[in-house]
C-alpha positions in Angstrom: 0.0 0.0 0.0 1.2 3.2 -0.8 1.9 6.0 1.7 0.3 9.3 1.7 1.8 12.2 0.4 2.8 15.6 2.2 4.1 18.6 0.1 6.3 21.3 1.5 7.1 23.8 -0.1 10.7 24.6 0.2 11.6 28.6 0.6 9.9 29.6 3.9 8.9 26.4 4.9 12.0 24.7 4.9 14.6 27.2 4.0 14.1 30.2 6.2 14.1 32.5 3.6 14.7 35.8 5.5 17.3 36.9 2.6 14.7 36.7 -0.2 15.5 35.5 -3.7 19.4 34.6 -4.3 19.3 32.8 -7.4 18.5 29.2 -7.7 21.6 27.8 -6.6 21.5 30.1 -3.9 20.2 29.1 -0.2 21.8 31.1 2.3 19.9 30.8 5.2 19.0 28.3 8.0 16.2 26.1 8.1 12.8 27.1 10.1 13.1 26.3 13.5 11.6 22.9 14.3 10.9 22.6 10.7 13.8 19.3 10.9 12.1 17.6 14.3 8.5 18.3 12.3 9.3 16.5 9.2 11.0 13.6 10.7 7.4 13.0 13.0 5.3 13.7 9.3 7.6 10.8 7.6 7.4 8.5 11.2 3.8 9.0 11.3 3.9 7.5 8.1 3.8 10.2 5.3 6.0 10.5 2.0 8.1 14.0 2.3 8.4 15.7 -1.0 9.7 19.0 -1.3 8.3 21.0 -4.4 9.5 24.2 -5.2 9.8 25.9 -8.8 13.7 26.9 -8.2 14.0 23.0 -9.5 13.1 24.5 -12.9 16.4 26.3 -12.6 19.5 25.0 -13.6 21.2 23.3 -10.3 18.2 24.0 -8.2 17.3 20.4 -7.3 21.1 19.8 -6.8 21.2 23.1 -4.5 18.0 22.1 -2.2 19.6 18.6 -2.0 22.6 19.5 -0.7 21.0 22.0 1.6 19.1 19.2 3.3 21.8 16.8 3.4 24.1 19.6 4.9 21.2 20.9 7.4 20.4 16.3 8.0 16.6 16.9 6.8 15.2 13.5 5.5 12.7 13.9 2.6 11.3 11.0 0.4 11.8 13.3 -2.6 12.7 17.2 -4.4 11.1 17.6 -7.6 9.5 20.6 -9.3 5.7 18.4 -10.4 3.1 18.5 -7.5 2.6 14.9 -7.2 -1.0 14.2 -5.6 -0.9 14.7 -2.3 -3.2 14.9 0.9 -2.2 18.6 1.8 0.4 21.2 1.1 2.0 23.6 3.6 3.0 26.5 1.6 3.9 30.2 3.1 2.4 31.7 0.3 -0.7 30.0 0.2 -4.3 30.7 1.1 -6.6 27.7 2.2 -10.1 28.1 0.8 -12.7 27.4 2.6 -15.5 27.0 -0.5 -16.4 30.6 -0.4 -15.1 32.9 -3.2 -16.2 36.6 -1.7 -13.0 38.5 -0.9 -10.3 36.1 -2.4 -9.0 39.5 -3.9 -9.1 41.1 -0.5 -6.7 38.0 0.6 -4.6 38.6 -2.2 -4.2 42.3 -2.3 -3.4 41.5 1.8 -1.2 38.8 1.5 2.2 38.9 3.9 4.3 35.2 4.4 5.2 35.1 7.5 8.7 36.0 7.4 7.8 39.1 5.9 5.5 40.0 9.3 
């Protein structure tokens, strides 16, 4: 039987991100706090770890997240750039709807990750 799938995203969930955009290759800050501990109790639990984020469209970007986990010892089932299905996402720039439409541009136009708070 096949495990259940868990995305991260990887700047701002993963990476810290608190220098912004350094090119793909690029990752110059630490990881979130507990963000190591939390993933090893998702993939205990029972979960497949993949970690989706579009700098893997860049050249070296998968290389560059790789080695950034192996140097910061975060396990992960799998980087890629394709959202594989997946029972639920945690994304810092992401808005969970709820099945009502009213005011989505409101959330937009208000929008702030958390590192930017």
């Amino acid at each position: 039987m096949n495990k259940p799938t868990v995305i991260f995203d990887f700047d701002g969930v993963i990476h810290s991100y608190t220098s912004g955009w350094q090119g793909a290759t690029e990752i110059p800050d630490p990881p979130v706090e507990g963000i190591k501990e939390e993933i090893q109790r998702i993939r205990q639990a029972g979960y497949n770890v993949v970690v989706v984020s579009t700098r893997c469209y860049q050249a070296g970007g998968i290389d560059a997240i790789l080695g950034y986990l192996v140097r910061n010892k975060i396990l992960v089932d799998e980087v890629t750039a394709e959202k594989p299905p997946a029972i639920v996402q945690i994304d810092d720039r992401a808005l969970c709807f709820d099945g009502n439409a009213e005011g989505l541009l409101e959330q937009i136009e208000h929008f702030t990750p958390w590192y930017k708070k």
